[in-house]
N, C-alpha and C positions, 0 to 999 in steps of 0.2 A: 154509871159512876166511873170514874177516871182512875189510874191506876195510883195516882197522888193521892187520892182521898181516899183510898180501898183499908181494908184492914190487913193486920200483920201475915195474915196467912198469904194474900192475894200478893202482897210485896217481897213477899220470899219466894215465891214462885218466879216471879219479873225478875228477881237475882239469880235463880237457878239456872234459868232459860238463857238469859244473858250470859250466863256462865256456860253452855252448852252452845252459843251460836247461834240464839234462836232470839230478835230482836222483832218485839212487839208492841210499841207505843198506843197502846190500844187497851177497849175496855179486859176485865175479867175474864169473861166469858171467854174473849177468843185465845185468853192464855190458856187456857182450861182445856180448848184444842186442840193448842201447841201442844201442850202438854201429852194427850191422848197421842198425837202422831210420833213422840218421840217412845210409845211403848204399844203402837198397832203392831198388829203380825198379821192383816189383812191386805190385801194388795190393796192398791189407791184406784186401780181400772174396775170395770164392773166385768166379770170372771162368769161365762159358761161352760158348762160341761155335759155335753151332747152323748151320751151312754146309746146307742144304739147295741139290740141284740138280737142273734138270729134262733129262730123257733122254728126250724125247718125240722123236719123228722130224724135225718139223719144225723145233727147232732143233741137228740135227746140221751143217749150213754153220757153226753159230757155237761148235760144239765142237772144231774141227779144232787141232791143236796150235800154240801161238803165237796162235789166234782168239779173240774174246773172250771165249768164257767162261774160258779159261786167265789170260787179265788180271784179271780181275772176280775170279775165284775164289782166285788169288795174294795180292791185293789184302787181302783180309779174312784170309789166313791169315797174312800177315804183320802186321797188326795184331792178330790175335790171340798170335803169338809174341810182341808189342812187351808186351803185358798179361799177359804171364803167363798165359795162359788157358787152359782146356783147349778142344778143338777137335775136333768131330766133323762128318765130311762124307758125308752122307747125299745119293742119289738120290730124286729124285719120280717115281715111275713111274707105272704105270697101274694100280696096287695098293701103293699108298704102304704101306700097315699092313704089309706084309710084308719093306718093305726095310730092312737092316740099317744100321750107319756101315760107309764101306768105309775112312776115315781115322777114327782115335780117337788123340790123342797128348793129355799134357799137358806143354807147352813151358816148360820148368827148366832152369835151367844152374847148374853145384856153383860157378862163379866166382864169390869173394864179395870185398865192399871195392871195388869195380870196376865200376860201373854200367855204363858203357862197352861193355868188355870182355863181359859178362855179357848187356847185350843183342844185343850181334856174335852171341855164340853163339847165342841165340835165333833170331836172322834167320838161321844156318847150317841151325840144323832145320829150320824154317821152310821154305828150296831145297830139304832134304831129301824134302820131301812133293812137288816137281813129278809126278817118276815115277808117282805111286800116283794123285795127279789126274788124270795123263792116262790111265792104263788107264779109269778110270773114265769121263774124258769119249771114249773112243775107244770106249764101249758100242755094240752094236747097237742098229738104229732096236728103240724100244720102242713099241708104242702105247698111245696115247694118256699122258695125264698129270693125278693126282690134288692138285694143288694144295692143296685144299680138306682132302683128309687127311691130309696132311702138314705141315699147318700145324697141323692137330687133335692130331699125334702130338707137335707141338712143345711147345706149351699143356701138354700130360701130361705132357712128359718137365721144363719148367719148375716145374710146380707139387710135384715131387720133390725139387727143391734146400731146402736146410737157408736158415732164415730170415738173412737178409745177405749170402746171395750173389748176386751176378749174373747172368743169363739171356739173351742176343742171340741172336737169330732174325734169319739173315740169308737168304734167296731170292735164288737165281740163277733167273729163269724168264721169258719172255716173256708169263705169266700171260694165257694165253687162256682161261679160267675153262671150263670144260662142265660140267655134272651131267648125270649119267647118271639111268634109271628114267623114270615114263609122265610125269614131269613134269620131264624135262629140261630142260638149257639149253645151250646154247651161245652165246659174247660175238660168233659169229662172225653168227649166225643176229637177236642182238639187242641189239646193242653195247649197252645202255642208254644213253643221250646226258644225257637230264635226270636231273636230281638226282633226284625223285622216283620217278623207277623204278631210279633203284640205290637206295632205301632202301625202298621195296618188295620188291627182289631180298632183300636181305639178311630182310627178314622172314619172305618163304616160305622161304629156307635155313634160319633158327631152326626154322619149324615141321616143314619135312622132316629135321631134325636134323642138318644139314650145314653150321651154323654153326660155324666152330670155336671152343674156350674158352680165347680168350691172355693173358687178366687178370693170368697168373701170371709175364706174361715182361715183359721191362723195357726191352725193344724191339725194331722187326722195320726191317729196312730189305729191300730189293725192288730188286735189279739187272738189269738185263736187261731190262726191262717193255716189252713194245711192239714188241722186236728178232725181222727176220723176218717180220714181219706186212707183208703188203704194203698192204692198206690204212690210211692215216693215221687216218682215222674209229675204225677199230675197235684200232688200237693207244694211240690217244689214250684212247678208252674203256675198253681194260685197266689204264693207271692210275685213273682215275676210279674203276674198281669195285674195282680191290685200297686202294686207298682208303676205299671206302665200306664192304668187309668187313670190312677191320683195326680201323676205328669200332665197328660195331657188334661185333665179336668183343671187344670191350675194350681190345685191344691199343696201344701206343704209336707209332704211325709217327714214323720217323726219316725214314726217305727213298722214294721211289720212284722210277725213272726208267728210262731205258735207259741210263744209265751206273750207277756207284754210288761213292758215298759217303760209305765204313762207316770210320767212326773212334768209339773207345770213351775219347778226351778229354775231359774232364769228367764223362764217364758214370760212370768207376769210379775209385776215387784209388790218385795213383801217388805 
Protein backbone atom coordinates (compact mmCIF):
# COMPACT_ATOMS: atom_id res chain seq x y z
CA UNK A 1 0.00 0.00 0.00
CA UNK A 2 1.18 3.48 -0.96
CA UNK A 3 1.77 5.97 1.51
CA UNK A 4 -1.37 8.06 -0.23
CA UNK A 5 -3.75 5.50 0.59
CA UNK A 6 -2.27 4.43 4.23
CA UNK A 7 -4.23 5.57 7.19
CA UNK A 8 -3.92 8.60 9.56
CA UNK A 9 -1.21 7.13 11.72
CA UNK A 10 1.04 5.87 8.62
CA UNK A 11 0.58 9.73 7.18
CA UNK A 12 1.79 11.42 10.30
CA UNK A 13 4.76 9.63 10.56
CA UNK A 14 5.65 10.69 6.54
CA UNK A 15 5.01 14.44 8.11
CA UNK A 16 7.23 13.66 11.14
CA UNK A 17 10.15 12.11 9.11
CA UNK A 18 9.86 14.93 6.50
CA UNK A 19 9.97 17.15 9.27
CA UNK A 20 13.30 15.46 10.60
CA UNK A 21 15.14 15.04 7.11
CA UNK A 22 14.10 11.79 6.52
CA UNK A 23 12.37 11.56 2.86
CA UNK A 24 10.80 8.30 2.01
CA UNK A 25 8.37 8.08 -1.05
CA UNK A 26 7.83 4.59 -0.09
CA UNK A 27 5.70 1.97 1.35
CA UNK A 28 4.88 1.80 5.40
CA UNK A 29 6.86 -0.40 6.38
CA UNK A 30 10.12 1.18 5.35
CA UNK A 31 8.95 4.24 7.20
CA UNK A 32 8.63 2.23 10.30
CA UNK A 33 12.59 1.74 9.65
CA UNK A 34 13.15 5.12 9.21
CA UNK A 35 11.63 5.48 12.07
CA UNK A 36 13.53 2.76 14.20
CA UNK A 37 16.95 4.35 12.96
CA UNK A 38 16.07 7.70 14.10
CA UNK A 39 15.89 6.18 18.04
CA UNK A 40 18.66 2.84 17.57
CA UNK A 41 21.57 3.16 19.96
CA UNK A 42 23.06 0.09 18.28
CA UNK A 43 25.79 0.66 15.86
CA UNK A 44 24.83 -0.03 12.18
CA UNK A 45 28.35 -2.27 11.60
CA UNK A 46 28.25 -5.80 13.02
CA UNK A 47 30.35 -5.33 16.48
CA UNK A 48 32.80 -8.18 17.98
CA UNK A 49 34.21 -8.53 21.15
CA UNK A 50 37.16 -10.90 21.46
CA UNK A 51 37.59 -11.25 25.55
CA UNK A 52 40.51 -13.48 25.81
CA UNK A 53 41.87 -14.51 29.47
CA UNK A 54 44.84 -15.86 30.96
CA UNK A 55 44.45 -19.03 33.40
CA UNK A 56 48.10 -19.47 33.96
CA UNK A 57 48.89 -20.22 37.72
CA UNK A 58 50.55 -17.26 38.49
CA UNK A 59 47.67 -15.10 38.12
CA UNK A 60 45.23 -17.02 40.18
CA UNK A 61 45.48 -14.35 43.51
CA UNK A 62 44.10 -12.03 40.82
CA UNK A 63 41.24 -14.41 39.60
CA UNK A 64 39.61 -14.95 43.02
CA UNK A 65 35.85 -13.68 42.93
CA UNK A 66 35.24 -9.81 43.31
CA UNK A 67 39.48 -9.65 42.39
CA UNK A 68 40.57 -7.98 39.40
CA UNK A 69 40.20 -9.97 36.82
CA UNK A 70 36.30 -10.13 37.65
CA UNK A 71 36.53 -6.16 37.40
CA UNK A 72 38.60 -5.90 34.23
CA UNK A 73 36.60 -8.63 32.69
CA UNK A 74 32.88 -7.18 33.61
CA UNK A 75 34.20 -4.10 32.45
CA UNK A 76 34.53 -4.93 28.77
CA UNK A 77 31.45 -7.19 28.72
CA UNK A 78 29.42 -4.54 29.60
CA UNK A 79 30.57 -2.42 27.05
CA UNK A 80 30.22 -4.76 24.84
CA UNK A 81 26.43 -5.32 25.90
CA UNK A 82 26.39 -1.20 25.58
CA UNK A 83 27.28 -1.82 21.47
CA UNK A 84 25.47 -4.26 20.76
CA UNK A 85 28.13 -6.76 20.13
CA UNK A 86 28.61 -10.15 20.06
CA UNK A 87 31.04 -11.39 22.82
CA UNK A 88 33.21 -14.26 23.19
CA UNK A 89 35.34 -15.13 26.23
CA UNK A 90 37.97 -17.44 25.54
CA UNK A 91 40.99 -18.82 28.04
CA UNK A 92 44.78 -18.43 27.15
CA UNK A 93 46.16 -21.58 28.28
CA UNK A 94 49.16 -23.46 27.82
CA UNK A 95 47.77 -24.67 24.42
CA UNK A 96 45.74 -21.74 23.43
CA UNK A 97 44.85 -23.58 19.79
CA UNK A 98 42.74 -26.01 21.66
CA UNK A 99 40.64 -23.74 23.82
CA UNK A 100 37.14 -23.24 23.12
CA UNK A 101 34.80 -19.65 24.08
CA UNK A 102 33.38 -20.81 27.45
CA UNK A 103 30.99 -17.35 26.89
CA UNK A 104 29.42 -16.77 23.24
CA UNK A 105 26.32 -14.57 23.48
CA UNK A 106 25.09 -11.81 21.24
CA UNK A 107 23.63 -8.95 23.31
CA UNK A 108 19.98 -7.90 21.76
CA UNK A 109 17.04 -6.68 23.32
CA UNK A 110 13.29 -7.03 21.30
CA UNK A 111 12.69 -3.30 23.35
CA UNK A 112 12.21 -1.03 20.42
CA UNK A 113 11.44 2.99 20.44
CA UNK A 114 13.27 3.12 23.81
CA UNK A 115 16.84 3.46 23.74
CA UNK A 116 16.82 3.67 27.25
CA UNK A 117 15.02 0.89 28.27
CA UNK A 118 16.76 -1.27 25.60
CA UNK A 119 20.16 -0.59 26.82
CA UNK A 120 18.88 -1.45 30.75
CA UNK A 121 18.05 -4.75 29.15
CA UNK A 122 21.34 -5.12 27.68
CA UNK A 123 23.37 -4.36 30.79
CA UNK A 124 20.70 -7.15 32.55
CA UNK A 125 22.39 -9.84 30.32
CA UNK A 126 25.39 -8.44 30.55
CA UNK A 127 25.08 -9.32 35.05
CA UNK A 128 23.82 -12.33 33.47
CA UNK A 129 27.37 -13.64 32.34
CA UNK A 130 28.94 -13.00 36.14
CA UNK A 131 28.19 -16.75 36.94
CA UNK A 132 29.78 -18.28 33.83
CA UNK A 133 33.04 -15.71 34.28
CA UNK A 134 33.66 -16.90 37.46
CA UNK A 135 33.46 -20.79 36.96
CA UNK A 136 35.89 -19.95 34.41
CA UNK A 137 38.21 -17.63 36.41
CA UNK A 138 37.68 -20.21 39.37
CA UNK A 139 39.82 -22.68 36.77
CA UNK A 140 42.57 -24.92 38.06
CA UNK A 141 46.30 -23.51 38.20
CA UNK A 142 47.05 -24.37 34.45
CA UNK A 143 50.58 -24.27 33.36
CA UNK A 144 52.00 -22.15 31.79
CA UNK A 145 50.35 -19.52 29.28
CA UNK A 146 50.30 -19.10 25.29
CA UNK A 147 49.79 -15.60 24.86
CA UNK A 148 51.43 -15.47 21.60
CA UNK A 149 48.74 -18.20 20.25
CA UNK A 150 46.03 -16.81 21.27
CA UNK A 151 46.48 -13.67 19.99
CA UNK A 152 47.35 -15.66 16.55
CA UNK A 153 43.80 -17.48 16.91
CA UNK A 154 42.45 -13.86 17.26
CA UNK A 155 44.07 -12.44 13.80
CA UNK A 156 42.24 -15.73 12.17
CA UNK A 157 39.09 -15.62 13.88
CA UNK A 158 39.16 -11.53 12.64
CA UNK A 159 40.06 -11.95 9.27
CA UNK A 160 36.71 -14.20 8.94
CA UNK A 161 34.38 -11.21 9.61
CA UNK A 162 32.42 -10.07 6.53
CA UNK A 163 33.96 -6.66 5.25
CA UNK A 164 32.35 -3.56 7.70
CA UNK A 165 32.26 -5.18 10.50
CA UNK A 166 34.10 -4.64 13.56
CA UNK A 167 36.75 -6.78 15.47
CA UNK A 168 38.24 -5.93 19.35
CA UNK A 169 40.68 -7.98 20.72
CA UNK A 170 40.61 -7.44 24.14
CA UNK A 171 43.63 -9.44 26.66
CA UNK A 172 43.24 -9.95 30.25
CA UNK A 173 46.87 -11.11 30.94
CA UNK A 174 49.85 -10.18 32.88
CA UNK A 175 51.66 -10.87 29.59
CA UNK A 176 54.80 -12.41 30.82
CA UNK A 177 55.71 -13.55 27.16
CA UNK A 178 57.83 -17.24 27.14
CA UNK A 179 58.44 -19.15 23.96
CA UNK A 180 58.94 -22.42 24.22
CA UNK A 181 61.54 -24.87 21.77
CA UNK A 182 65.67 -24.72 21.68
CA UNK A 183 65.35 -21.01 21.11
CA UNK A 184 63.10 -20.05 23.92
CA UNK A 185 62.41 -17.02 25.69
CA UNK A 186 61.15 -15.87 28.59
CA UNK A 187 60.47 -11.76 29.72
CA UNK A 188 61.36 -13.17 33.11
CA UNK A 189 65.01 -14.55 32.13
CA UNK A 190 65.35 -11.18 29.58
CA UNK A 191 62.95 -8.37 30.25
CA UNK A 192 64.17 -6.70 26.91
CA UNK A 193 64.64 -2.90 28.48
CA UNK A 194 65.90 -1.23 25.05
CA UNK A 195 63.97 -0.51 22.32
CA UNK A 196 66.16 -2.47 20.16
CA UNK A 197 66.01 -5.61 21.55
CA UNK A 198 62.20 -5.77 21.57
CA UNK A 199 62.45 -5.06 17.88
CA UNK A 200 64.87 -7.62 17.35
CA UNK A 201 62.65 -9.99 19.63
CA UNK A 202 59.88 -9.39 17.39
CA UNK A 203 62.03 -10.36 14.40
CA UNK A 204 63.20 -13.82 15.54
CA UNK A 205 59.38 -14.50 16.43
CA UNK A 206 58.52 -13.65 12.47
CA UNK A 207 61.32 -15.89 11.65
CA UNK A 208 60.34 -18.79 14.17
CA UNK A 209 56.77 -18.27 13.12
CA UNK A 210 55.36 -17.12 16.22
CA UNK A 211 54.56 -13.76 15.25
CA UNK A 212 51.00 -13.31 15.25
CA UNK A 213 48.93 -11.89 12.05
CA UNK A 214 46.40 -9.01 13.58
CA UNK A 215 46.17 -6.70 10.41
CA UNK A 216 42.79 -8.01 10.35
CA UNK A 217 41.47 -6.64 13.76
CA UNK A 218 40.58 -3.20 14.53
CA UNK A 219 42.01 -3.16 17.88
CA UNK A 220 43.61 -4.88 20.77
CA UNK A 221 43.67 -3.42 24.22
CA UNK A 222 45.88 -5.36 26.97
CA UNK A 223 44.52 -5.25 30.82
CA UNK A 224 46.06 -6.59 33.37
CA UNK A 225 49.93 -6.12 32.02
CA UNK A 226 52.51 -6.23 34.53
CA UNK A 227 49.70 -7.56 37.52
CA UNK A 228 51.56 -9.98 40.01
CA UNK A 229 54.91 -9.66 38.62
CA UNK A 230 56.85 -8.86 41.57
CA UNK A 231 59.56 -7.30 39.85
CA UNK A 232 58.97 -3.55 38.55
CA UNK A 233 61.83 -3.95 35.75
CA UNK A 234 60.29 -6.87 34.31
CA UNK A 235 56.60 -5.95 34.57
CA UNK A 236 57.40 -2.40 33.10
CA UNK A 237 59.01 -4.58 30.22
CA UNK A 238 55.87 -6.71 29.74
CA UNK A 239 54.32 -3.58 28.46
CA UNK A 240 57.15 -2.36 26.30
CA UNK A 241 57.10 -5.75 24.64
CA UNK A 242 53.28 -6.48 24.11
CA UNK A 243 53.92 -3.10 22.66
CA UNK A 244 56.51 -3.72 20.42
CA UNK A 245 54.66 -7.16 19.28
CA UNK A 246 51.13 -5.59 18.66
CA UNK A 247 53.57 -3.16 16.25
CA UNK A 248 55.12 -5.48 14.53
CA UNK A 249 52.05 -8.11 14.36
CA UNK A 250 50.17 -5.12 12.50
CA UNK A 251 47.90 -4.66 14.94
CA UNK A 252 46.16 -1.28 16.35
CA UNK A 253 46.95 -0.76 20.18
CA UNK A 254 44.38 0.95 21.94
CA UNK A 255 45.58 0.58 25.40
CA UNK A 256 47.90 -1.41 27.58
CA UNK A 257 48.30 -1.19 31.16
CA UNK A 258 47.56 -2.96 34.36
CA UNK A 259 44.33 -1.49 34.64
CA UNK A 260 42.13 -1.25 31.38
CA UNK A 261 40.44 0.89 29.35
CA UNK A 262 38.36 -0.60 26.83
CA UNK A 263 35.45 1.60 25.41
CA UNK A 264 34.35 1.18 21.71
CA UNK A 265 33.25 5.16 21.62
CA UNK A 266 34.08 6.45 18.52
CA UNK A 267 35.25 3.18 17.32
CA UNK A 268 32.09 1.97 15.98
CA UNK A 269 28.78 4.26 15.46
CA UNK A 270 25.89 4.38 17.56
Amino acid sequence: MSCQKAHRPCRALALCLAALGVFALCGCASLRIAADSLTRDCPKETVTVDLRIDLSGSTRPLRRPGGEYERLAMSVIREAADSCARLTVTPITGNSAAALPVIDVVFASAVRGNPAAAKADRQRQASGQLSALRTLLGSKQISGSDQLGALALAGQQAAQEPPGSYYAVVVISDMAIKVRGARGYSIYDRPLTESAQRRAFTRELAHLGELPDLSATDGLWFGGVGLGISSRPVARAAASVTTEVTRAAGGKLMFTGPSLRFSLAGQVGR
